[in-house]
Every structure is written in structure tokens, then in C-alpha cells.
N, C-alpha and C positions, 0 to 999 in steps of 0.2 A: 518490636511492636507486632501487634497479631494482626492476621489477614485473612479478610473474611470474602473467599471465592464460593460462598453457598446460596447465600442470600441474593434473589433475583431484586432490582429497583424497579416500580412499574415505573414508569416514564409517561404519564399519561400526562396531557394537559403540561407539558414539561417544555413543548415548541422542536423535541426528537421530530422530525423531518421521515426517520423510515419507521415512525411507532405512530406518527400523523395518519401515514400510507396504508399501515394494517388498519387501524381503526375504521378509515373511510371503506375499506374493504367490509369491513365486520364488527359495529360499534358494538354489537355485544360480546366479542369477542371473553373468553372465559382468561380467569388469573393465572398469573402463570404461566401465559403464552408469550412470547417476543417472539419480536422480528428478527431472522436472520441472514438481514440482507447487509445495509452499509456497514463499514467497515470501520463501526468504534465498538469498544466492549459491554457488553450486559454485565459489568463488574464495577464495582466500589472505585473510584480512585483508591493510589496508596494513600493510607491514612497520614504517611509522613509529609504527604503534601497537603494534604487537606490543611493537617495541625500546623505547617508552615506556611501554609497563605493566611491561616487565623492569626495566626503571632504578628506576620508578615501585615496584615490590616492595621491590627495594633500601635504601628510604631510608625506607619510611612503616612504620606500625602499622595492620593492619586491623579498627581500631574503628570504632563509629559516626563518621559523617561527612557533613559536608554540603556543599552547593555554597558554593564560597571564590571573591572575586572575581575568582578568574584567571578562573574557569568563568562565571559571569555574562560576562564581559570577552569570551570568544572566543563564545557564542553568540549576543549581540547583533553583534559582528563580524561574524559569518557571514550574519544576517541583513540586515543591510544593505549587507553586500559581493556575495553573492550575490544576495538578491531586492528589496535597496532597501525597506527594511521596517525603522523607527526602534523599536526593541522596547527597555521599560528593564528591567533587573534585577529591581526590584517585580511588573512583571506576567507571570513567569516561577512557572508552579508546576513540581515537577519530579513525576513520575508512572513508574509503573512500567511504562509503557507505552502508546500510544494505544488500545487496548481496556478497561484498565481506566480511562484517561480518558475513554469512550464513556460507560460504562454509569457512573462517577460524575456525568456531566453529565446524561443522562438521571435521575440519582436530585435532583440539584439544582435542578435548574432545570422539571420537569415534577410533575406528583401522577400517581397511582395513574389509568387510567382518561383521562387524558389521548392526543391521538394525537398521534404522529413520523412525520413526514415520512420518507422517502427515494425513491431515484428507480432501481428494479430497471434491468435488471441491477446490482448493485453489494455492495460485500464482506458477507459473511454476519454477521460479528457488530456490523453495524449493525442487522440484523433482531433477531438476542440478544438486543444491551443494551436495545431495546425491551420486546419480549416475556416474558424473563427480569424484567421490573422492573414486572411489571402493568400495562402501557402498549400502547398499540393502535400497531401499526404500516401506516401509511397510503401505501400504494405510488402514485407518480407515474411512470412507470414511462416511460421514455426512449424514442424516437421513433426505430427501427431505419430506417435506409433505408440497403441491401446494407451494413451492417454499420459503417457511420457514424453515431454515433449524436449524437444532439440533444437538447434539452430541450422537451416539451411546456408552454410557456407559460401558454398560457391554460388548461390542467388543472390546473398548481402555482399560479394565482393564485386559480382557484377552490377548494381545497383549503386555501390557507394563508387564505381568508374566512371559514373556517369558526370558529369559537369554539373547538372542543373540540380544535385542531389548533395546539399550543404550541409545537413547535420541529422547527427540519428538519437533516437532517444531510449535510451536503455533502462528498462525495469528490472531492479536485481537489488534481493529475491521480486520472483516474476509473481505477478497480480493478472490474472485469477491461478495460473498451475502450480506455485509453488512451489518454482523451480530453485533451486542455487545454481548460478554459475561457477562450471569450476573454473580453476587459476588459470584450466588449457583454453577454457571458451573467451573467458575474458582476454587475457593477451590474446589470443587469435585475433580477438573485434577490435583490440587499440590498435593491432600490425595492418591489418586494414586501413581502418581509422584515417592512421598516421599515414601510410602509404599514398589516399587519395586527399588528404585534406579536408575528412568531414569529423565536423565538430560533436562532439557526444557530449549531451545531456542525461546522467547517470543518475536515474531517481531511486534512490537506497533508501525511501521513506518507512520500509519493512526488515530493516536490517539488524535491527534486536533481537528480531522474535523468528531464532534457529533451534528449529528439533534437534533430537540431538544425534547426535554422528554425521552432523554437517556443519561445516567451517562457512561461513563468508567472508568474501574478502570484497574490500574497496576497491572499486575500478582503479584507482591510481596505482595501487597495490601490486596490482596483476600484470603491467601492462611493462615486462619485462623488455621486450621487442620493439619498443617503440611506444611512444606514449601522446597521443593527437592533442588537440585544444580541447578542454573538458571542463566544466563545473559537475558538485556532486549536491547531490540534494539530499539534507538529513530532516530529521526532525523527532522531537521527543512525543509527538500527537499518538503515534501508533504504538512504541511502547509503554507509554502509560495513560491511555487513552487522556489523551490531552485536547482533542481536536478543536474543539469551542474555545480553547483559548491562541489558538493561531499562530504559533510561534514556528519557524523553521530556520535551520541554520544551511546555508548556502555557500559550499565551499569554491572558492575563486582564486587559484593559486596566483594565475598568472594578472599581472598588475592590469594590465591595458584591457581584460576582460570584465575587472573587476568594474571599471568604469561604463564600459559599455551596459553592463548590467543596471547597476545605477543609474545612470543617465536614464534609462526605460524607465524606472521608480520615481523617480525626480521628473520626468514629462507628467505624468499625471499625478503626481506628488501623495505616494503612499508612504505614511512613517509607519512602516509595522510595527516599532517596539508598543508593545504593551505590557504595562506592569505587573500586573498576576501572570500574565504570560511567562514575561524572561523570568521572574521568580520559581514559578512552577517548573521549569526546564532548569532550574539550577539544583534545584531540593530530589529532581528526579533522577540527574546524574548526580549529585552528591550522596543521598540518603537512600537510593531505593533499587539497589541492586538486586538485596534479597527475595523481594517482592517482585521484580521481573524474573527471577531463575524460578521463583513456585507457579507465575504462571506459564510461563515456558513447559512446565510439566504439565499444567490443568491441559493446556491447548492440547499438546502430543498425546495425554489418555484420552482427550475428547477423541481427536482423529482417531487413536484405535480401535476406539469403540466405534464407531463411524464405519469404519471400513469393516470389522468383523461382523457388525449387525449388518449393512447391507450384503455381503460376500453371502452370509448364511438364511437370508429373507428375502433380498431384493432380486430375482434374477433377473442376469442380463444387462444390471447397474453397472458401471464401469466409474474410475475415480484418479485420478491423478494420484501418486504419490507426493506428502506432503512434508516438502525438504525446511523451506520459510513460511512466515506469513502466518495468520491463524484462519486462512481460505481455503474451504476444502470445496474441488473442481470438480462436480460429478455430470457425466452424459448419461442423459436418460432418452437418448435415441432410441433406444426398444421397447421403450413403452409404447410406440408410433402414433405418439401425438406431435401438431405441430408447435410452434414456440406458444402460438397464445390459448390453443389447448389444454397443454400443458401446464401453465401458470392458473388458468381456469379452474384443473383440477386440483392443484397445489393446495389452490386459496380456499378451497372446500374442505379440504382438511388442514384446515389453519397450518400450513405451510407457508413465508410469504420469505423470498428467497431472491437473489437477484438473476435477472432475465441474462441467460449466456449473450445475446446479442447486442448487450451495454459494452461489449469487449473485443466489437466487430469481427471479421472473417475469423470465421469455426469456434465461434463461439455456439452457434444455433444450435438448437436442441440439448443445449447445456445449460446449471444451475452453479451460482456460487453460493454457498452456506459458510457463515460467518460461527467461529468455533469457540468465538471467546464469549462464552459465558459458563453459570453455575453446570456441574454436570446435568442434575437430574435435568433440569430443561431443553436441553442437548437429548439425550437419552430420550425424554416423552418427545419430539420433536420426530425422531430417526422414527418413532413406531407408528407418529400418524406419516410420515414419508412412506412407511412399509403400506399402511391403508391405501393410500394414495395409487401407488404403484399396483398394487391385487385389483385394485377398482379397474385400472387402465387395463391389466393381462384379460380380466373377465367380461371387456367390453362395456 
């Protein structure tokens, strides 16, 4: 089936939430422009979904519904087609999303008062589901050198010895840097883990979309050394821009967790299956491999381009290298603006990008740029970013 990565969709008047955001910024804004902040794509669905939720309307009733063994069938598939990761159908909850899988895990698995790990910069509503749930949020905060970042060790092993320090919450690949963990870093953090008794919440929500000459592995995968109490959070929303329809698969190996989790979902009584949901996540691991390996390529030539056009225009831009995810991490510290300067000047030249400090400690003075769209709009995008930055050098 052909796939069309060229064609921008405006989203206008569509209820987009970060294309609401540019508008109210700039309702004249010119065609052509998107936003590229949150983190769904400026691309087509695959057409093989599209054409099987039409068929899929065709022939069904849109009652309650649950996942039916074809859907167990293709998401265990997928799991160990692509990441070698033996997942049975039992340890599958289905969730309305990896955020509300956050904060139900945070509500199960921690009390009131208790502290959560996580490791700044990294996504905001890991700070949330802490915060929001009476829980202290305990920052381990990632080891910047020129914008490669690491994990401080010996600070997360002293942190996870603490008693009042229950569970840590692990982004991989990392949101906003882009990181892969390797196989050393991961087992390192379950031999931790496991050592003091803290529970990890492994959010993989970005674990399709690998550049290439880097592997992912499954937290369960790596955790040769020892392996602690953990769920893993997947979901098909980020590889095929699914988001709006809510579906995520929550893996729960161990029985007595799996309850515990539940139990949170059943207190306020969420049935997340939804029908075009689990259908759309079955057509996406059955039918649309192909169409994830050509945008895997659009994302890694956007990022090239990205990074050669600022290297040769922007001075002084600095940028993560970009392992997962389609986020490219840029600090624009030497433009010596402050955070909302900066965004100031952004939005004048229709720039509209997310704020580094949605991603708490060191995120400040940093921008994330979302990479998944048509190139050419990528491309005009990086040149009014070039304006943008000459404006700030020339005062």
C-alpha cells in the first residue's frame, strides 16, 4: 500500500489541543505552519488502519467490547517479533493510556507520603502522577555533558537506600533526550532495584521508533542481575500516531501485581477497552510494519538535517544526540534569553515548540521539537529557527 509522508494535514478547527495553542498565539497564522510541540505526528495514519477500521465499521456493533484473542495474538507477536520479549495474554492489562497507567501504579503500588524516583530532565506527568497522588517526588537528575546525557549511579543507588524511597520510574527510550539505554545501564538499575526493594515503573511508550545503529531492549530483558518488581508500559499511540484513540498495553508479569493494579481501575471504575481502539492496535502490529521502518527513516533524515543546519547556521545551538523517539532536545542557552523570552521570540517567528521546563530540573533554557512530520515543513521550520536565533545574536 503506498504511503504518503509529504502531504502536511492542517488540523485546524479539528479540537488538536497543540494546533488550539499556535492559533490562539497567531490566528493568522500562514499554511503550511504546524506546531511542533506535543508529541503525536503531522503524518497520515497508516492507510492499512484507516482502510481496516472502515471495513472494521462495516461489520461490527459499537458496544462494549473487549480485547478477543486475535488482539492478545498480535500484541504478544509484536512483542517478540520486534523486541524479543515472550509477554502472555494474562499479563496484558489494557489502560486508557500510559499516563493513566502512571498515576494508577503510583496509586498501587506506593502510600501517601511515600518518595518516587525519577531522573530530570524527563516527561512532566511523571512529576504529576507523583505529586498529584500525595507522594514526594525524588529527582535523580541525569548527568548533562554537552547534552549527552547519563545516569548518575552512585546518586540513584544512594536514593533507592533510603526506606521512604518505594518506586522509580523509568523512561526508556528517554523523553525529551533521546536516549537508549544500554543493556549495562539497564541491568545496572534492576541490580539496584532489586537490591533495595524499589519498584520500577518502565515506561517504553517510545520503543518503536529506534534510529538506526541502536537496539532497545525491554527493561525485563536487561535485568540479568537481578530483576525487582516492575510493570512495563507499551502502547501502539506513538508508533502510529494513535493517541486519540487510547489504547495501551500494560505488562504485569507478576499475578499479585496484576491485581493490585486492577483494583486502582476498578476503585474508580475505568473500562478502557475501546473498540476502534483495540482494533486499530491490532491492524497496527499485524499490517503496518512496513510503514513504521519508512518513518523511522523520515524521523533519522529529519534529525540530520536538523542537526547539520543548525551546526552550519545556528551558533552556539547545542542538541542531544538522537538515539529513540522522534524529539529532538536542543539548548539554546546562548542565545541569553530567559525561558519566557525565548518562547517570546520563538512565537514571532512562528516557532511554537515545547517549553524545556515541562521536563523539570535542566530542562531551562531548553526546547523540544517534535520531528515527525512531512520534511519540507521540518526544513522551513529549522530556517525561521535560524531567524529567530540572528535576531537574539543581534540584540
Amino acid at each position: 500500500m503506498e504511503h504518503d509522508f509529504e502531504t502536511l494535514v492542517s488540523r485546524r478547527n479539528c479540537g488538536s489541543g497543540k494546533w488550539e495553542m499556535m492559533l490562539k498565539c497567531n490566528p493568522d497564522i500562514a499554511e503550511g505552519i504546524a506546531p511542533l510541540s506535543v508529541a503525536d505526528m503531522e503524518l497520515k495514519n497508516p492507510p492499512e488502519i484507516i482502510e481496516g477500521l472502515k471495513d472494521y465499521l462495516d461489520t461490527h456493533i459499537l458496544g462494549y467490547t473487549s480485547p478477543t484473542d486475535a488482539y492478545y495474538e498480535a500484541v504478544c507477536g509484536w512483542m517478540k517479533r520486534r523486541h524479543n520479549w515472550e509477554v502472555k495474554p494474562e499479563e496484558i492489562i489494557v489502560t486508557a493510556g500510559v499516563v493513566t497507567a502512571l498515576f494508577t501504579a503510583v496509586l498501587a503500588y506506593t502510600e501517601p507520603g511515600d518518595g518516587v524516583i525519577t531522573m530530570p530532565p524527563v516527561y512532566g506527568p511523571f512529576g504529576f502522577s507523583i505529586k498529584q497522588n500525595d507522594r514526594v517526588n525524588v529527582e535523580c537528575p541525569l548527568i548533562n555533558d554537552n547534552e549527552k546525557y547519563t545516569i548518575d549511579f552512585e546518586q540513584f543507588e544512594a536514593l533507592c537506600a533510603k526506606d521512604e524511597n518505594k518506586m522509580f520510574i523509568l523512561c526508556s527510550p528517554h523523553n525529551p533526550a533521546g536516549r537508549i539505554w544500554t543493556k549495562a545501564e539497564l541491568s545496572k538499575i534492576g541490580e539496584i532495584c532489586a537490591k533495595h526493594h524499589v519498584f520500577v515503573v518502565s515506561d517504553e511508550i517510545h520503543f518503536d521508533l529506534i534510529m538506526p545503529g541502536h537496539e532497545h531492549i525491554v527493561f525485563p530483558n536487561a535485568c540479568e542481575n537481578g530483576c525487582p518488581e516492575y510493570i512495563v508500559c507499551t502502547a501502539p499511540s506513538k508508533t502510529f500516531n494513535l493517541a486519540t484513540l487510547q489504547t495501551s498495553n500494560i505488562v504485569i508479569p507478576d499475578k499479585e501485581n496484576r491485581k493490585k493494579f486492577q483494583s486502582i481501575l476498578d476503585t474508580i471504575h475505568i473500562n478502557a477497552a475501546a473498540a476502534l481502539g483495540l482494533e486499530a492496535c491490532r491492524l497496527g502490529y499485524t499490517e503496518c510494519e512496513a510503514w513504521l521502518e519508512e518513518v523511522i527513516d523520515l524521523i533519522w533524515n529529519n534529525f540530520r538535517f536538523c542537526a547539520k543546519f543548525i551546526d552550519e547556521n545556528c551558533p552556539g545551538i547545542t542538541y542531544s544526540p538522537l538515539e529513540g523517539t522522534y524529539l529532538m532536545w536542543i539548548n539554546c542557552e546562548t542565545l541569553g534569553l530567559d525561558d519566557d523570552k525565548l518562547h517570546e521570540l520563538l512565537h514571532k517567528h512562528d516557532i511554537y515548540c515545547n517549553d524545556g521546563r515541562f521536563f523539570s530540573a535542566g530542562g531551562e533554557r531548553h526546547i523540544r521539537i517534535n520531528l515527525a512530520g512531512p520534511t519540507a515543513m521540518i526544513e522551513k521550520a529549522m530556517h525561521r529557527f535560524k531567524e529567530a536565533c540572528m535576531e537574539a545574536h543581534n540584540g
